[in-house]
C-alpha positions as CSV (number, residue, x, y, z in Angstrom):
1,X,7.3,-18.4,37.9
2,X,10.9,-19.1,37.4
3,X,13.2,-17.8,35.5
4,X,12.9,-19.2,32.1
5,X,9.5,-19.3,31.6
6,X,9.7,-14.8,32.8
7,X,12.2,-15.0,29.9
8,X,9.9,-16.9,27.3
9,X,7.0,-14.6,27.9
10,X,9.5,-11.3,27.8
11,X,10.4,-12.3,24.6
12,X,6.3,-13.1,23.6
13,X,5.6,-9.5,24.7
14,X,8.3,-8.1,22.8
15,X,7.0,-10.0,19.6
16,X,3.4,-9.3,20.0
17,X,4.6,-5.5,20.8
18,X,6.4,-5.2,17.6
19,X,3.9,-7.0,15.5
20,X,1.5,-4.1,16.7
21,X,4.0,-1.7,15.9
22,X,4.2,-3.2,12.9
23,X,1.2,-1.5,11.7
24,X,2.8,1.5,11.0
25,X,5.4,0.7,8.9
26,X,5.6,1.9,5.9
27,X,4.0,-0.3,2.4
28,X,5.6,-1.4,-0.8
29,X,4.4,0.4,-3.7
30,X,4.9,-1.7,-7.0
31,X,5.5,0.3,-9.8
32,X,5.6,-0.5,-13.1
33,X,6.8,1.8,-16.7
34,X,7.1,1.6,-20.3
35,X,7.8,4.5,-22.0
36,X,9.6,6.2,-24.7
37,X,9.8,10.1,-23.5
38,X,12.0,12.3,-25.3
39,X,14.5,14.1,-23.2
40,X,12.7,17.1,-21.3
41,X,12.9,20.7,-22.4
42,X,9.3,22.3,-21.5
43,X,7.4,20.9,-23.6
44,X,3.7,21.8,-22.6
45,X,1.3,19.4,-21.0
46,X,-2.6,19.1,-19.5
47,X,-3.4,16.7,-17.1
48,X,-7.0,14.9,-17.8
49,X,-8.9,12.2,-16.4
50,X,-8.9,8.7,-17.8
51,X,-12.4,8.9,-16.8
52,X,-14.8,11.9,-17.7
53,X,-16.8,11.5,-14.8
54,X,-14.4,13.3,-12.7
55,X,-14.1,16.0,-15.1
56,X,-14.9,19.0,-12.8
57,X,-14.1,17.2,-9.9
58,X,-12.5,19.3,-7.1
59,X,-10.6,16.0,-6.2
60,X,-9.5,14.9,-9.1
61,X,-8.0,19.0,-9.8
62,X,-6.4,18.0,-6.2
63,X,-4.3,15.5,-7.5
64,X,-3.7,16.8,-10.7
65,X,-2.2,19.6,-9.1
66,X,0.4,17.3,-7.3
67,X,1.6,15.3,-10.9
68,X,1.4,18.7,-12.6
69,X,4.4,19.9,-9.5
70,X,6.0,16.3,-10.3
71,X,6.2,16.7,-14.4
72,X,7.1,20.7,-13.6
73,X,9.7,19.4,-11.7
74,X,11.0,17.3,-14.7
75,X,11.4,20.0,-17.0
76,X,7.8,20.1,-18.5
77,X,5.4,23.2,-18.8
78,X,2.0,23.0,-17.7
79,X,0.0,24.7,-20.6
80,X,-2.2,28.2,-19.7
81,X,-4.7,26.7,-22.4
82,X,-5.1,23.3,-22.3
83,X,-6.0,23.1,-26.2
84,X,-2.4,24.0,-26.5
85,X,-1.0,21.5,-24.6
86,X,1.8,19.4,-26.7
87,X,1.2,16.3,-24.1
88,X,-2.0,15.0,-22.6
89,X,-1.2,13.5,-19.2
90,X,-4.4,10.8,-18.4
91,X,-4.6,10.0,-14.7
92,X,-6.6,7.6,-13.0
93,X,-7.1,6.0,-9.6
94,X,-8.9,3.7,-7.1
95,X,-9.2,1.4,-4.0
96,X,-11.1,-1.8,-3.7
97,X,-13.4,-2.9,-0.9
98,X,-10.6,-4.6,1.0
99,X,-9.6,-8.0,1.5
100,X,-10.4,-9.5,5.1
101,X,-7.2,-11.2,6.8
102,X,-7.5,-12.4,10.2
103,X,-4.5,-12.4,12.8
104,X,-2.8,-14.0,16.5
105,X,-3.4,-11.0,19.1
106,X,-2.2,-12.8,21.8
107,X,0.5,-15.2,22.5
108,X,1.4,-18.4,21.3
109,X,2.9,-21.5,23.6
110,X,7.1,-22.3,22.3
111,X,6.6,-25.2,20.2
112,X,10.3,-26.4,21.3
113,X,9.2,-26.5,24.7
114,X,5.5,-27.6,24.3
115,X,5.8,-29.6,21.2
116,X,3.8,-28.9,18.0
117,X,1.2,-26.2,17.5
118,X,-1.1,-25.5,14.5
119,X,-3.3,-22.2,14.5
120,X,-6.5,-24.5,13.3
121,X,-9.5,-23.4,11.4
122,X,-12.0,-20.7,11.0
123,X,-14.8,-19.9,9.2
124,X,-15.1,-16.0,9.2
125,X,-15.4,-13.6,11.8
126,X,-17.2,-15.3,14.5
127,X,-17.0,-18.3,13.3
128,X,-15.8,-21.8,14.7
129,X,-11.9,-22.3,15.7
130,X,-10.1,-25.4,17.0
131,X,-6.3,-25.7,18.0
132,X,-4.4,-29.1,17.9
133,X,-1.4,-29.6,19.9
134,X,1.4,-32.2,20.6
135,X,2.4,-31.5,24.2
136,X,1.8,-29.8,27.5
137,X,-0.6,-27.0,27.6
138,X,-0.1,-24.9,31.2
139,X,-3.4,-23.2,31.7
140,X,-1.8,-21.0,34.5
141,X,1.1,-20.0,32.6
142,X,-0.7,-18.7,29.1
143,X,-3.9,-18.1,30.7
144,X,-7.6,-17.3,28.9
145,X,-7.4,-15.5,25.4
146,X,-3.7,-15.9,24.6
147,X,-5.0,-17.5,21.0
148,X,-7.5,-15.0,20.4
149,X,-8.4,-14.0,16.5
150,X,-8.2,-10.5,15.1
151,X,-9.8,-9.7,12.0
152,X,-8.8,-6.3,9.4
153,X,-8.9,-5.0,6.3
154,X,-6.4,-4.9,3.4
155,X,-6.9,-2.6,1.1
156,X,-5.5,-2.3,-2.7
157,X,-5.0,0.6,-4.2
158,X,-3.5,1.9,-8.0
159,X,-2.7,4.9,-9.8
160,X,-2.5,4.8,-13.7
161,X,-1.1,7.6,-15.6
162,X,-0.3,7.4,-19.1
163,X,1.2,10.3,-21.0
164,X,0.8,10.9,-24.9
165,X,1.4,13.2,-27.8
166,X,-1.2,15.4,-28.9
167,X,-2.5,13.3,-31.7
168,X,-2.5,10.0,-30.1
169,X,1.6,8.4,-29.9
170,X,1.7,7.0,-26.3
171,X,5.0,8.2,-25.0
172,X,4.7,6.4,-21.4
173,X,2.4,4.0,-19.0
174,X,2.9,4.0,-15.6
175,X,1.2,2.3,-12.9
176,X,1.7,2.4,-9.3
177,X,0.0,-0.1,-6.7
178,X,-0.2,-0.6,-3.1
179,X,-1.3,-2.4,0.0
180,X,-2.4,-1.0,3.3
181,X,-5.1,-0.9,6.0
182,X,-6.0,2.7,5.4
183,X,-9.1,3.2,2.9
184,X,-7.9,7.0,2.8
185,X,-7.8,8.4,-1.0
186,X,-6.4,11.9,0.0
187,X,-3.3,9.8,1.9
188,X,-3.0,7.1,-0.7
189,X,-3.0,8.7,-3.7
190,X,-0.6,11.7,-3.2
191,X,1.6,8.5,-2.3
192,X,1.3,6.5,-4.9
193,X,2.7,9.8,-6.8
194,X,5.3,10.0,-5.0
195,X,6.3,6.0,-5.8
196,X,5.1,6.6,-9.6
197,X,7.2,9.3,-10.1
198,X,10.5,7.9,-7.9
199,X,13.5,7.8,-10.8
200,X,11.0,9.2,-13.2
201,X,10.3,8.1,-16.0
202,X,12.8,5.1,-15.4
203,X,13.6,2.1,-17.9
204,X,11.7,1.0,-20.6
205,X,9.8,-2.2,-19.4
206,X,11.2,-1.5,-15.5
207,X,9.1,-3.0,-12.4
208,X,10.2,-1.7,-8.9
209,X,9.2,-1.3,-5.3
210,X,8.8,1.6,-3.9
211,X,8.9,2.3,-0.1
212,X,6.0,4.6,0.6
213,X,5.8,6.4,4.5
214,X,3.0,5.7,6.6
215,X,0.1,7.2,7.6
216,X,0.7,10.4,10.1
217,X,-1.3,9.6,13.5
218,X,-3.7,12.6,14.3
């Protein structure tokens, strides 16, 4: 192997390194507010679910407990009885089933040196694949597998939380989204907090993105 073509793959391995690396880099969180809150100075507040089903949920109480910190934080009281809370925090959450995206593991040939190259066609996981290209193929130098496929999950996840006066008046909507590969609740959704309540409460009308840290490997 001479020189240039050791050089051409280095520089493949070092791209196929850092697209694996890549992984755990951390998501854009898109957060979105409208509100209308009058300046903090302890008012009280409950936090509820948006939906009643996880009234009584030890989960839910979980991450309640984290916006409660957040709004204590801000200047707000959480109430001792929640029937005399002067705010009613609503909080909801959830992840879809995923999205499937399918990706290069291996190398690809230099175009400039091979002439053209297409990724060609599947049809799902499994399915059929063809590659057209302009140019020299070399067998010996890419070898077997260098085009394989690699199929994963995107996830989307969001957190709502809307705040209003006790009585009804909506004083703020927030919403907070998210892509990742993790399907995780108890590491997406103490993040999405974090990105929801990043220059809290923010403008009026205000749409942002949010860098929010990766998943800690066990």
């Amino acid at each position: 192997m001479n020189t240039k073509r050791f050089l051409i793959l280095a520089a493949a391995s070092a791209l196929a390194l850092g697209g694996l690396s890549g992984c755990a880099t951390p998501f854009k969180a898109d957060v979105a507010r409208f509100q209308q809150l009058p300046p903090a100075q302890g008012q009280s507040f409950v936090v509820v679910p948006s939906d009643q089903h996880l009234a009584g949920s030890l989960e839910f109480a979980h991450y309640a407990d984290l916006v409660a910190q957040r709004l204590t934080q801000q200047g707000y009281t959480r109430a001792a009885d929640p029937a005399s809370a002067q705010l009613v925090v609503q909080l909801d959450y959830g992840i879809d089933k995923g999205t499937q995206r399918v990706r290069y593991s291996g190398f690809a040939p230099d175009p400039f040196l091979y002439g053209g190259f297409y990724p060609g066609y599947y049809r799902g996981w499994g399915g059929w694949r063809g590659r057209y290209m302009m140019g020299w193929y070399d067998p010996f130098m890419w070898g077997p597998g260098y085009d394989d496929l690699e199929s994963y999950l995107v996830y989307q996840s969001q957190l709502r939380m809307t705040i209003n006066r006790t009585g009804g008046e909506r004083l703020f909507e927030g919403t907070a989204r998210a892509q990742s590969v993790s399907n995780k609740l108890t590491y997406l959704v103490p993040n999405l907090i974090d990105a929801l309540f990043t220059g809290f409460p923010g403008q009026n009308g205000e749409d942002i993105k949010v860098t929010v840290a990766p998943e800690p490997k066990n």
